[in-house]
Each structure stands twice: as C-alpha cells, then as structure tokens.
VOPAGU-2260 file (C-alpha; in pm, 1 decimal, decimal comma):
REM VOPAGU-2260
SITE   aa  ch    i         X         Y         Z
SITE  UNK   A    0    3793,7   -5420,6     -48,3
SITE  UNK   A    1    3928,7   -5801,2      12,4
SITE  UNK   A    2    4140,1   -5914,0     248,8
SITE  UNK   A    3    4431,2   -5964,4     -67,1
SITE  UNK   A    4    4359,0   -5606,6    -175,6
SITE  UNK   A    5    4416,2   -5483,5     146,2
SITE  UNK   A    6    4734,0   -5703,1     166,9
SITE  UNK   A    7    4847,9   -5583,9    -167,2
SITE  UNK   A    8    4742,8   -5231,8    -142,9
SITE  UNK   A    9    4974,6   -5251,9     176,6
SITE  UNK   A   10    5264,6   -5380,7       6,3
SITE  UNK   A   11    5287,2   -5156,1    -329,9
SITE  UNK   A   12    5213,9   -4854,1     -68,1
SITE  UNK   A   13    5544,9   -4891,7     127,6
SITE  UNK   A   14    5777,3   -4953,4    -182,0
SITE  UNK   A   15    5684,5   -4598,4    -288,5
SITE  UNK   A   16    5444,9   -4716,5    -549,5
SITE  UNK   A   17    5129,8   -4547,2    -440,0
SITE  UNK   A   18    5230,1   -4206,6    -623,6
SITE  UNK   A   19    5176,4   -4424,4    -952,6
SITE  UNK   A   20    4862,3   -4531,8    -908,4
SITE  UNK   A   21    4589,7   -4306,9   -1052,0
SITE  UNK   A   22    4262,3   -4226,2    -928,2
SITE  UNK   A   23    3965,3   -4392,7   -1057,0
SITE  UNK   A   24    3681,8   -4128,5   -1221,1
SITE  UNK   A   25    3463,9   -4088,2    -946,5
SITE  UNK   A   26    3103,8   -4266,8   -1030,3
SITE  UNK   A   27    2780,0   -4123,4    -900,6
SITE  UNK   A   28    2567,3   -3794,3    -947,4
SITE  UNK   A   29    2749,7   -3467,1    -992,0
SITE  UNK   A   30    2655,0   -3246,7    -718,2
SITE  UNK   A   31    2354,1   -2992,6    -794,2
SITE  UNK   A   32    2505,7   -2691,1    -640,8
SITE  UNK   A   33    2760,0   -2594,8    -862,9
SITE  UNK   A   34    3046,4   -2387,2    -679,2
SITE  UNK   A   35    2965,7   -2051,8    -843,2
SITE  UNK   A   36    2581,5   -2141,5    -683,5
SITE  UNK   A   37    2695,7   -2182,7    -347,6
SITE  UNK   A   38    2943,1   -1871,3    -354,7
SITE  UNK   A   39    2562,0   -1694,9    -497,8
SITE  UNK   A   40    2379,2   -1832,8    -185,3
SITE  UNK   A   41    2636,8   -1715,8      64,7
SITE  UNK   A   42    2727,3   -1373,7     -69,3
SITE  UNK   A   43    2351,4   -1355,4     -70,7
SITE  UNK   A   44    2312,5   -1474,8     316,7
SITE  UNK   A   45    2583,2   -1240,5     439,0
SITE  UNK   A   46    2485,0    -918,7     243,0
SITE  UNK   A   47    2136,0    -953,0     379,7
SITE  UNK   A   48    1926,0    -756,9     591,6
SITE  UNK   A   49    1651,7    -956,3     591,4
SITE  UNK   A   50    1554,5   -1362,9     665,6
SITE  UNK   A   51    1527,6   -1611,9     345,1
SITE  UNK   A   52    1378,9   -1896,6     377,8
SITE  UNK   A   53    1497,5   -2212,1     184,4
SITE  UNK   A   54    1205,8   -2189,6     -67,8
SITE  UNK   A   55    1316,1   -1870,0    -124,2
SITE  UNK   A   56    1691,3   -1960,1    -237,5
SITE  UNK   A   57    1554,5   -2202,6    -408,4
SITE  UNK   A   58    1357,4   -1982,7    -617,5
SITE  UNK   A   59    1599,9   -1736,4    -648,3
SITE  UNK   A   60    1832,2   -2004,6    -805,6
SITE  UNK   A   61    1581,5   -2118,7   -1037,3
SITE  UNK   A   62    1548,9   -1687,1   -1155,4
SITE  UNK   A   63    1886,1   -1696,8   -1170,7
SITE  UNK   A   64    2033,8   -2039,5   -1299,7
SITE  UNK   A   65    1749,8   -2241,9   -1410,6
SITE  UNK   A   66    1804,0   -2520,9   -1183,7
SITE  UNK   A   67    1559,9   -2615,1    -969,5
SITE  UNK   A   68    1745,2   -2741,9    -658,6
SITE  UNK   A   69    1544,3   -2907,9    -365,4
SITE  UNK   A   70    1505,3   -2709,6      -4,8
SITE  UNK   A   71    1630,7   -2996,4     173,2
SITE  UNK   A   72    1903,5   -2980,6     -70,5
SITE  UNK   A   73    1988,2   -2638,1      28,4
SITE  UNK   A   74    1893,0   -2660,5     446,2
SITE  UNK   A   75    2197,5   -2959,7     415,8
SITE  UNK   A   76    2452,2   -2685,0     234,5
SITE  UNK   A   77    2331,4   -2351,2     500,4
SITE  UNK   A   78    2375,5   -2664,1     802,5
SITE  UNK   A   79    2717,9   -2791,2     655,5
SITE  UNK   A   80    2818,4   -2364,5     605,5
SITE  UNK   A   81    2773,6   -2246,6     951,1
SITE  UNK   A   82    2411,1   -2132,1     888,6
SITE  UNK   A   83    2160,9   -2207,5    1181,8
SITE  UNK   A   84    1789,3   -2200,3    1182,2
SITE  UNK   A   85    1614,0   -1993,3    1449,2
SITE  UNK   A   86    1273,2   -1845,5    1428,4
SITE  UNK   A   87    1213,1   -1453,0    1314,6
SITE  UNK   A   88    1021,4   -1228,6    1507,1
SITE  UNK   A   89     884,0    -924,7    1427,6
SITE  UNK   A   90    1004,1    -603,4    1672,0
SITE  UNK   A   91     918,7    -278,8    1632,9
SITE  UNK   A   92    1170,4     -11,1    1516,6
SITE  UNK   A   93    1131,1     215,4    1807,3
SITE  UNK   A   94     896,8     232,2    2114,4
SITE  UNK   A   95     537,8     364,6    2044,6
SITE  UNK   A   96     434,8     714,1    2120,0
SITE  UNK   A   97     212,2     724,3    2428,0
SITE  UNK   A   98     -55,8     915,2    2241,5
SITE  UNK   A   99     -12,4     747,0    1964,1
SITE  UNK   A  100    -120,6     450,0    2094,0
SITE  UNK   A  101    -393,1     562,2    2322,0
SITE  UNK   A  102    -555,7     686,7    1941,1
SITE  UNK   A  103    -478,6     380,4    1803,5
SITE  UNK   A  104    -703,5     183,0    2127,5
SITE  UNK   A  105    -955,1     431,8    2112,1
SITE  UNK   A  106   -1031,9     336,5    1716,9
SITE  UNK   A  107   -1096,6     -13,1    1873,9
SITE  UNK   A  108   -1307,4      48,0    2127,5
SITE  UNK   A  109   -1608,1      20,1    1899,9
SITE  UNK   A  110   -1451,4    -368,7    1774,7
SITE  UNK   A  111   -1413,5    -406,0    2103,4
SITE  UNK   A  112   -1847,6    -379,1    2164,8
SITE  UNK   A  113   -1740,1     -79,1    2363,1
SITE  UNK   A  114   -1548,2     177,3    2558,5
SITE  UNK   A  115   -1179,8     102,5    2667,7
SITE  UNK   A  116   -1065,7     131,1    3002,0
C-alpha cells in the first residue's frame, strides 16, 4: 500500500466511512481441507484408541472424500489444532506370567545354539 493510500485510507476511516467500503473477493487457492474435512479428522483423532499417522488421514480422506490432500498438508492442520507428535511404543497389556515366560525362553534355547541359563 502507498504512502497516499495509507494517507487516504486514514482519512475516509475517521469520518465513519470505513463501514462503506466493501471487501475485495479474496484471490488465491481455496483451502484443501474443507471445514466438514477437518471436523472428520478431529472427531476421528479424539474418538480414537489407537495412533494415525498422517498417511493414514490422508488415505482415509481420499476413501472418504476423494481428495487427495498432502501429509504435510495435514501435519500443518494437527500442529495448528493442538495435536503434537510423539513417538508410539508398544507396552504390554499386563505383566507376563513367570512360567509363562520361562516356556517361552526355553523354546529358544535351541535358536539360541543352546541351553539357557
């Protein structure tokens, strides 16, 4: 914007004329995630009892809306929603019978060139 836009912007604005002007159509792409996509991926995220993975919304997208939509694309959206990345890791449900796992060794021992101690 020039210094005389600026100037005349200025003026109109404090004689009460700014409620007159209208906005301009706004130029550029239309985003890619349509609202009724991103309320999908969140319902989605919070309902979950399980990790996705970007690639994984993304494909889910495509099954459901036929638009392919980039992973970077979404990462940006999950970032910009609260969403954080952090690495899974697999735990088991409950602690391992004693016996159990003394069977389960034993089975190796032979992988192992051997007997267990």
């Amino acid at each position: 914007m020039s210094k005389c836009s600026q100037i005349s912007f200025g003026r109109s604005c404090g004689r009460g004329e700014r409620s007159k002007r209208k906005d301009r159509p706004h130029l550029g792409r239309a985003p890619v995630l349509t609202p009724e996509m991103r309320t999908t991926l969140l319902h989605r995220l919070r309902q979950a009892d399980r990790a996705w993975t970007c690639a994984q919304l993304a494909e889910r997208l495509y099954q459901q809306y036929g638009v392919q939509v980039h992973i970077e694309t979404i990462r940006q959206f999950l970032r910009r929603a609260g969403f954080v990345w952090r690495r899974t890791r697999y735990v088991p449900a409950k602690r391992p019978d004693p016996q159990e796992m003394d069977e389960c060794l034993c089975g190796r021992a032979s992988w192992y060139g051997g007997k267990m101690e």
